[in-house]
C-alpha positions as CSV (number, residue, x, y, z in Angstrom):
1,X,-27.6,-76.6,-21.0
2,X,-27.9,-75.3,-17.6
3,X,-29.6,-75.9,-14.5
4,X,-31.2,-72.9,-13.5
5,X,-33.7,-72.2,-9.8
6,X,-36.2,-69.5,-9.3
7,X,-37.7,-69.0,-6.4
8,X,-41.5,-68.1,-6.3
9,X,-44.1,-67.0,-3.6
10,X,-47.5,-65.6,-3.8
11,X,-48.1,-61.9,-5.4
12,X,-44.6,-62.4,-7.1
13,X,-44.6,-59.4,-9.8
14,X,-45.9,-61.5,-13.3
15,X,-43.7,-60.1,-15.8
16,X,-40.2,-60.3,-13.5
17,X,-41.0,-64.3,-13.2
18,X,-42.2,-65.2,-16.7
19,X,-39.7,-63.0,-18.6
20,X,-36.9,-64.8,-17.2
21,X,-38.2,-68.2,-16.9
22,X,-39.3,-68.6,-20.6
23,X,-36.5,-66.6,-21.8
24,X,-33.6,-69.2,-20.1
25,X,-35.8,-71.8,-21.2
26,X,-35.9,-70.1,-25.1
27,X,-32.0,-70.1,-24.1
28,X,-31.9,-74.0,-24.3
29,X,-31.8,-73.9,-20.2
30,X,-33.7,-75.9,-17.7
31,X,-35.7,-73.8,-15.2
32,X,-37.0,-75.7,-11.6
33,X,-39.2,-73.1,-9.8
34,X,-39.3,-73.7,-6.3
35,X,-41.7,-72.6,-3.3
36,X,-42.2,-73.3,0.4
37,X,-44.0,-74.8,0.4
38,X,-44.5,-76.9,-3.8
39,X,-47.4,-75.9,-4.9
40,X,-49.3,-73.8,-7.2
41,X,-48.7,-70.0,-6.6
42,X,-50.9,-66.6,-7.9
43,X,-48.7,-63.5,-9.4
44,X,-50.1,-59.8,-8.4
45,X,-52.1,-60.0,-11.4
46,X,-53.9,-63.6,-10.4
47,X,-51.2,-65.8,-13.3
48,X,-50.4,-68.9,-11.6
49,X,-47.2,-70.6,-11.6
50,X,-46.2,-74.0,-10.1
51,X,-43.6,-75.0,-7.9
52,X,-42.8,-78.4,-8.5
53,X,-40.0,-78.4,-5.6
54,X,-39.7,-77.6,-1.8
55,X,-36.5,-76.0,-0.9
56,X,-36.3,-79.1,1.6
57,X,-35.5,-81.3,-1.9
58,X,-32.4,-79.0,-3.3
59,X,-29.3,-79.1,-3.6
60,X,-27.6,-76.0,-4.6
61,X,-24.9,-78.1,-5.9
62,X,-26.7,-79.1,-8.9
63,X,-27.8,-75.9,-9.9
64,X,-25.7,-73.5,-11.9
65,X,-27.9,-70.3,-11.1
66,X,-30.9,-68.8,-9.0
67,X,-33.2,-66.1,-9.9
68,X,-35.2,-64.3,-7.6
69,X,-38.1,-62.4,-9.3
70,X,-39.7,-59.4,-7.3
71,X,-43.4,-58.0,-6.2
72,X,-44.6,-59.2,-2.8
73,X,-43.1,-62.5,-2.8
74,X,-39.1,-61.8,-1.7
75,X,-41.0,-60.3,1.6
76,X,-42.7,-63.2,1.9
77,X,-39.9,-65.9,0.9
78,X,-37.9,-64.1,3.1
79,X,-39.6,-65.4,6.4
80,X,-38.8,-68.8,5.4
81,X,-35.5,-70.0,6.3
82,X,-35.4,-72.8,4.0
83,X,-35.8,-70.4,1.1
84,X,-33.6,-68.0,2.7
85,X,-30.5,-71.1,3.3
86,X,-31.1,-71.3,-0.8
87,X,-30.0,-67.9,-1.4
88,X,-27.0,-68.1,0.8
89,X,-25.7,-71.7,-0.3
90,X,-25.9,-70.2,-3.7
91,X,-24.1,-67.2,-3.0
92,X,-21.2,-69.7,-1.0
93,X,-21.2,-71.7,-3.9
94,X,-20.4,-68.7,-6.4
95,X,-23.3,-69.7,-8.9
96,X,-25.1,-66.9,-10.2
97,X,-27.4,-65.2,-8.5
98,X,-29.9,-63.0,-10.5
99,X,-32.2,-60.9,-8.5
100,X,-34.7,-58.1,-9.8
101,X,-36.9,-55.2,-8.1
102,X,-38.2,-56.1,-4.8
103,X,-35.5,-59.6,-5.1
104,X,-33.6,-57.5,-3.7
105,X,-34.8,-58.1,-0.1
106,X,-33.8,-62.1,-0.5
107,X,-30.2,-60.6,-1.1
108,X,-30.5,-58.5,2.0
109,X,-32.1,-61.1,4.2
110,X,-29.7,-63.5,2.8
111,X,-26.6,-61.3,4.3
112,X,-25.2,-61.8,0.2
113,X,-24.6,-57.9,-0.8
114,X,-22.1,-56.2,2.4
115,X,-19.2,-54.2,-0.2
116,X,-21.0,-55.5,-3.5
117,X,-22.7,-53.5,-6.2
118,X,-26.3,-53.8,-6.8
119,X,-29.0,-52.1,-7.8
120,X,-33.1,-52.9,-7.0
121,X,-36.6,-50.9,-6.7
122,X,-36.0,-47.4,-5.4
123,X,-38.5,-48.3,-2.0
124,X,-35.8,-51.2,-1.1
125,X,-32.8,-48.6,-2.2
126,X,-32.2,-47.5,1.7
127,X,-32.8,-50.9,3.1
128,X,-29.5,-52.5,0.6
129,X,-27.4,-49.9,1.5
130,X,-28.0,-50.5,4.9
131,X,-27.5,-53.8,4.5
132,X,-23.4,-52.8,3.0
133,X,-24.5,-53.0,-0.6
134,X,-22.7,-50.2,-3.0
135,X,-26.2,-48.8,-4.8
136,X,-26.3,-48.1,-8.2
137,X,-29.2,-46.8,-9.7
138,X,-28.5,-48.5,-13.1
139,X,-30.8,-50.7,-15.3
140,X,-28.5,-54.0,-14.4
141,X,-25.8,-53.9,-11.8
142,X,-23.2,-57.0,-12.1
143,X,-20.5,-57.9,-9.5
144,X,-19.3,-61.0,-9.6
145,X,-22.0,-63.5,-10.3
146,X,-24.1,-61.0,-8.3
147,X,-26.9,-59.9,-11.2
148,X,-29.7,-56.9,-10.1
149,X,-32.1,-55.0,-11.8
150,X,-34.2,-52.6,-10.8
151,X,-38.1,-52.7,-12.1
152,X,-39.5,-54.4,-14.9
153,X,-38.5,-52.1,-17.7
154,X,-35.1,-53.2,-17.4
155,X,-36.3,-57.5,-17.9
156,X,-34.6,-57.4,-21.4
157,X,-30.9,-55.9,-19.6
158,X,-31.5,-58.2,-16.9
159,X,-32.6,-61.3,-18.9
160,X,-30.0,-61.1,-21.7
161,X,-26.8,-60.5,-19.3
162,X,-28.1,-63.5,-17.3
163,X,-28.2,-65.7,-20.4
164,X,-24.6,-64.3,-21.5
165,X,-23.4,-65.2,-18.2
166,X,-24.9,-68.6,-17.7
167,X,-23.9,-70.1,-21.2
């Protein structure tokens, strides 16, 4: 079983959180979802979802992957260094790092995609190129322990190579 983090902020994008999460959960792995601050946050479509952690209480040590869902809430999370410092400990550490649609902008924000392959939502395309990043406009993109995707049509690409990859 594995330790798995997803980040989470208001008007996150419903189906490119709960796919994953209860999907590595089906998988037999545990899921933490974490916001800045813990607390109960609202999807685009009004879902909530709950944070039980602050990034303030991990330690990216324990964790054996992160997932960063899309919608509004990457441009939010990625104001906040404490959720930012999350995404680059991560990619230090080599865990995997799964990031779909608009997740994209944590990567950029994150300085995590300069000479790597990813893919993300065409309206972020120009921005990760810009940032270094090698675009491929592909359903899932993986380079290293680097996972994207682009929208949600590709969640079951995106969901079953992360559960290949974190077994």
């Amino acid at each position: 079983m594995a330790n798995v983090l997803m980040l989470i902020d208001n008007n996150y994008e419903d189906m490119e959180a709960l796919y994953p999460y209860y999907r590595l959960l089906e998988a037999g792995h545990s899921v933490t979802v974490v916001g800045s601050p813990a607390g109960t946050y609202t999807s685009k479509h009004g879902y909530p979802i709950k944070a039980e952690k602050s990034p303030s209480g991990i330690e990216i040590k324990n964790f054996d992957a992160l997932i960063i869902p899309g919608g509004q809430a990457p441009d939010r999370m990625r104001i906040k260094p404490d959720m930012v410092r999350l995404v680059k400990e991560a990619v230090k550490r080599d865990i995997i790092v799964g990031a779909i649609c608009h997740g994209a902008q944590m990567l950029i924000e994150a300085e995590a995609v300069k000479g790597r392959k990813a893919t993300c939502y065409i309206s972020v395309k120009t921005d990760l190129k810009n940032a270094g990043a090698v675009y491929e406009d592909s359903p899932v993109v993986v380079d290293g322990k680097l996972v994207t995707s682009r929208h949600p049509g590709d969640l079951p690409d995106f969901c079953r190579t992360l559960v290949e990859m974190i077994k």
